[in-house]
Short mmCIF file of the C-alpha atoms (twelve columns), coordinates in Angstrom:
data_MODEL
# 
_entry.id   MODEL 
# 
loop_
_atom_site.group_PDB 
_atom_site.id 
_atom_site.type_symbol 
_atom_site.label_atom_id 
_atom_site.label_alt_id 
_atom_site.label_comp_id 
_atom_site.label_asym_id 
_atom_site.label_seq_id 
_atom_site.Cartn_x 
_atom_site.Cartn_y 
_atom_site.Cartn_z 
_atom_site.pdbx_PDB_model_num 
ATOM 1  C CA . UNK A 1  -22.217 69.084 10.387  1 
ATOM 2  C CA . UNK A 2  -26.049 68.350 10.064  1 
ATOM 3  C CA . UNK A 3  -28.155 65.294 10.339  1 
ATOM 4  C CA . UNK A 4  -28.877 65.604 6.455   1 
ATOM 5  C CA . UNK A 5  -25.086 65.899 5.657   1 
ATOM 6  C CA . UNK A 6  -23.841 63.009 7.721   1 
ATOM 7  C CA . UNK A 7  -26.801 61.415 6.440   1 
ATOM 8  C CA . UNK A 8  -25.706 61.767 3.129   1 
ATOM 9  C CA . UNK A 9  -21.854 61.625 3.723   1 
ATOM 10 C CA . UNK A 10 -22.981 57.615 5.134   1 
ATOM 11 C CA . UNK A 11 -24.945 56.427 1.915   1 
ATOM 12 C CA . UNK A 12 -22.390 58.253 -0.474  1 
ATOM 13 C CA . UNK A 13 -19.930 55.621 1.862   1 
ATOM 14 C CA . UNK A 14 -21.972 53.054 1.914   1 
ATOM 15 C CA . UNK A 15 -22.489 52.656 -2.014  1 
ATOM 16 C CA . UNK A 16 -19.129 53.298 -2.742  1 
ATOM 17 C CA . UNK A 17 -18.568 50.554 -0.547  1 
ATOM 18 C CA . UNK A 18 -21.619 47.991 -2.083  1 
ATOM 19 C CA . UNK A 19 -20.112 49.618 -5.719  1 
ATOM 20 C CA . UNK A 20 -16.846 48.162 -4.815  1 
ATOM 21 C CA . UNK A 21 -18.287 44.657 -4.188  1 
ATOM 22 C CA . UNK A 22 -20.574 44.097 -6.455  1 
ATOM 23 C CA . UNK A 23 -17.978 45.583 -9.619  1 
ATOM 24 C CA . UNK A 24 -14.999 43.556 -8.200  1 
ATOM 25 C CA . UNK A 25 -14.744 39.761 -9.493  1 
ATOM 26 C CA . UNK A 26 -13.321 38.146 -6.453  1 
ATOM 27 C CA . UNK A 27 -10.722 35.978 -7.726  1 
ATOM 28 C CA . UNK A 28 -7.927  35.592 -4.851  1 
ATOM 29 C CA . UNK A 29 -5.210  33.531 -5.878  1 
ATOM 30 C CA . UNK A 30 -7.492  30.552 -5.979  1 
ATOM 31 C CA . UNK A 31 -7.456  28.298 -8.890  1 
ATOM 32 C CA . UNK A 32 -10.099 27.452 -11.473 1 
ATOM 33 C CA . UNK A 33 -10.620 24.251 -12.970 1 
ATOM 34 C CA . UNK A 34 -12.736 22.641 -16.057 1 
ATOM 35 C CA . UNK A 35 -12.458 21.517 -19.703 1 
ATOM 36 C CA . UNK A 36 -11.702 24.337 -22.558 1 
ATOM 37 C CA . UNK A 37 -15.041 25.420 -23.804 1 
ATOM 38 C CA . UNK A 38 -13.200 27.399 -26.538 1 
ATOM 39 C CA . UNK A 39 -10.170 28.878 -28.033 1 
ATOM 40 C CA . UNK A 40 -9.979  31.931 -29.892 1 
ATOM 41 C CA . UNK A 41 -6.540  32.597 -30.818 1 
ATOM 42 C CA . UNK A 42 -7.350  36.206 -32.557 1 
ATOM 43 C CA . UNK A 43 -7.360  37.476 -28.755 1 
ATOM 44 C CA . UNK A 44 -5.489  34.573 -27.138 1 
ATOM 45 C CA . UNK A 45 -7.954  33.704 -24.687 1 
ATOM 46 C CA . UNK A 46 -10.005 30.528 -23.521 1 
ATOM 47 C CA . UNK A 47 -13.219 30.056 -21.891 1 
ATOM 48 C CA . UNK A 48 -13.564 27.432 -18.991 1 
ATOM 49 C CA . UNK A 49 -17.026 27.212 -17.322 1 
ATOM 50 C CA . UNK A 50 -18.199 30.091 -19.131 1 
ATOM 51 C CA . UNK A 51 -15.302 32.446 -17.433 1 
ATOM 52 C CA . UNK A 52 -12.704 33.926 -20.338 1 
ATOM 53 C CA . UNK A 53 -9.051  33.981 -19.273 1 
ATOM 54 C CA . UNK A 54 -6.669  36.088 -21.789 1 
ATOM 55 C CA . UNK A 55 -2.786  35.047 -22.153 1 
ATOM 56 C CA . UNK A 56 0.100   36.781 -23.033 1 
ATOM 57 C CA . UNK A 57 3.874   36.652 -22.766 1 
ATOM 58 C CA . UNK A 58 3.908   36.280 -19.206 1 
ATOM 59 C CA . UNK A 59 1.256   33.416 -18.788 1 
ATOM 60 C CA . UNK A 60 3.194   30.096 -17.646 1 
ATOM 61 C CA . UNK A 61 2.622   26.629 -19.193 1 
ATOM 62 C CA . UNK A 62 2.770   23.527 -17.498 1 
ATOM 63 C CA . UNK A 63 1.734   19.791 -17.528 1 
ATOM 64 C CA . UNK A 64 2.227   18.881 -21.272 1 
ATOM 65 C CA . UNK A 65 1.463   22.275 -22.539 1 
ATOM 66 C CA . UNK A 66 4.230   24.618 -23.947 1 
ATOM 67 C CA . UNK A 67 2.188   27.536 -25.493 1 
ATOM 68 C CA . UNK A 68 -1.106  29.007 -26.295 1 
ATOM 69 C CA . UNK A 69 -1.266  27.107 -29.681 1 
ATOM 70 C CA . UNK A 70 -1.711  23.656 -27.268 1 
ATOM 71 C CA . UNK A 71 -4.773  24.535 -25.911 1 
ATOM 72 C CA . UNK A 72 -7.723  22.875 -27.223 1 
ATOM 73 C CA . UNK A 73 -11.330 22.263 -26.726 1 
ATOM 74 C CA . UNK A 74 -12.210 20.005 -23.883 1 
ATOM 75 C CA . UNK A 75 -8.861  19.929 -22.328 1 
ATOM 76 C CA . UNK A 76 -9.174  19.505 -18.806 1 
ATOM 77 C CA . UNK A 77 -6.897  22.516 -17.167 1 
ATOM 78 C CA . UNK A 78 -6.167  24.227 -13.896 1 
ATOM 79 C CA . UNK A 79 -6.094  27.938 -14.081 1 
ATOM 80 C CA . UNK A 80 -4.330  30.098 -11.757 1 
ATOM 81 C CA . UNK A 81 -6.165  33.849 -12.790 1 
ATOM 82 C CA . UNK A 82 -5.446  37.648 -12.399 1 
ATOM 83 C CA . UNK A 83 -6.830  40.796 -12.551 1 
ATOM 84 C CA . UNK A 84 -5.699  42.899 -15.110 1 
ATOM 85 C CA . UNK A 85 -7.015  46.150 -16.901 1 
ATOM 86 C CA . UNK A 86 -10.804 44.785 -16.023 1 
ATOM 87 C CA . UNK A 87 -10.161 41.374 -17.527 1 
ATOM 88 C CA . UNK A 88 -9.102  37.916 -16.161 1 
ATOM 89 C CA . UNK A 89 -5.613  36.912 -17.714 1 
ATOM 90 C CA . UNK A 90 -4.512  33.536 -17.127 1 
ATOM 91 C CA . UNK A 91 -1.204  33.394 -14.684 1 
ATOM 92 C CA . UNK A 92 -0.610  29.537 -15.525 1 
ATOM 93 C CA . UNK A 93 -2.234  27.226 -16.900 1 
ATOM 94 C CA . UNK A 94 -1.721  22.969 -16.091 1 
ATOM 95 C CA . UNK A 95 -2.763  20.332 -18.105 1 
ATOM 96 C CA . UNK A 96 -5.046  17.989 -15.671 1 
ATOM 97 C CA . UNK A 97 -5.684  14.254 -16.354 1 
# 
């Protein structure tokens, strides 16, 4: 192996690695609080702080809400987000007082 190859074989590593960071939202399984910004129900999703969160059939609702159609504009809620398919689908979603 050369110095040029190993060279090269460390950046090609090392920006897959800084790729990998910078394109991958780090989301945990932290929540994510704030009033509704939005609603659009033509792709069932919701902005809070300027972050989108889709829902489908397997998004929970809690604390006084029953289904997407309860979500409204400045609505204070707790989000618990995933990572799906590069977008942020909302888990479950609390109504907060």
């Amino acid at each position: 192996m050369t110095l040029r190859h190993s060279t090269l074989t460390a950046t090609l590593c090392l920006g897959t690695l800084c790729l990998g960071m910078v394109a991958t939202p780090v989301l945990a399984d932290s929540s994510f609080e704030g009033k509704i910004q939005s609603v659009s129900s033509s792709d069932r999703s919701f902005v809070v702080k300027g972050q989108t969160f889709y829902t489908d059939g397997s998004t929970d609702y809690d604390d006084g809400l029953r289904a997407f159609a309860d979500l409204k504009p400045g609505q204070k809620v707790k989000v618990e987000p995933s990572q799906r398919g590069g977008r942020r689908f909302a888990k479950e979603v609390e109504l907060e007082d």
